[in-house]
N, C-alpha and C positions, 0 to 999 in steps of 0.2 A: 504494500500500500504506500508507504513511505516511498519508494524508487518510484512508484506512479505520481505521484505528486511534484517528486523533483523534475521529471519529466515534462509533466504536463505547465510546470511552470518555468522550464528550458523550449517547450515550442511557443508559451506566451513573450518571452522574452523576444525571440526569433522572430516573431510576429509583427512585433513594434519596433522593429530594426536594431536592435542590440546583440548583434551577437557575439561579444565580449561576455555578457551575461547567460546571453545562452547556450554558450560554451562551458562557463564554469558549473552552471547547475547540471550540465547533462555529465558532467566531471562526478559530483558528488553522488548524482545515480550509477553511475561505472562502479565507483569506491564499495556502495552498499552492495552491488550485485553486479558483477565482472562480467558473469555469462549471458546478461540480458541482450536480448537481440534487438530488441525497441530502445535501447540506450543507446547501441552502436549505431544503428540505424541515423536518430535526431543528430549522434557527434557527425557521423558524413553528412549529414542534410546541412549543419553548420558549418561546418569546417568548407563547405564546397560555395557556403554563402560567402565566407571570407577568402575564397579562391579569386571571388568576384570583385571588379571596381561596385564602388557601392554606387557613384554615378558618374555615368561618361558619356562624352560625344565621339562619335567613332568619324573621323574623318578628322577634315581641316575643318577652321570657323568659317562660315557664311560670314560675309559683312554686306550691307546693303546698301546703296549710293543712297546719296541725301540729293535731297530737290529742293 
């Protein structure tokens, strides 16, 4: 019950774009239970958030004439 809570409060962190935080609590459910597969599962879902720019423009800038 405890690992489900750490859990589910490591994908609300995730959620609201923290995932510093919801890295560390998906950590503390690892701690209580090692072999959980729903533990390992949120740390890749997080870890591959922070693989990510959190926001980018993918090319050059647009600039646009003045009139």
């Amino acid at each position: 019950m405890l690992v489900a809570t750490w859990l589910d409060m490591a994908d609300l962190a995730r959620s609201a774009g923290r995932p510093d935080i919801a890295l560390d609590r998906a950590q503390a459910a690892l701690v209580l239970e090692p072999d959980s597969e729903r533990a390992w599962e949120v740390r890749r879902w997080i870890e591959g958030d922070l693989a990510r720019p959190a926001f980018g423009v993918e090319g050059p800038p647009v600039w646009f004439p003045s009139t």
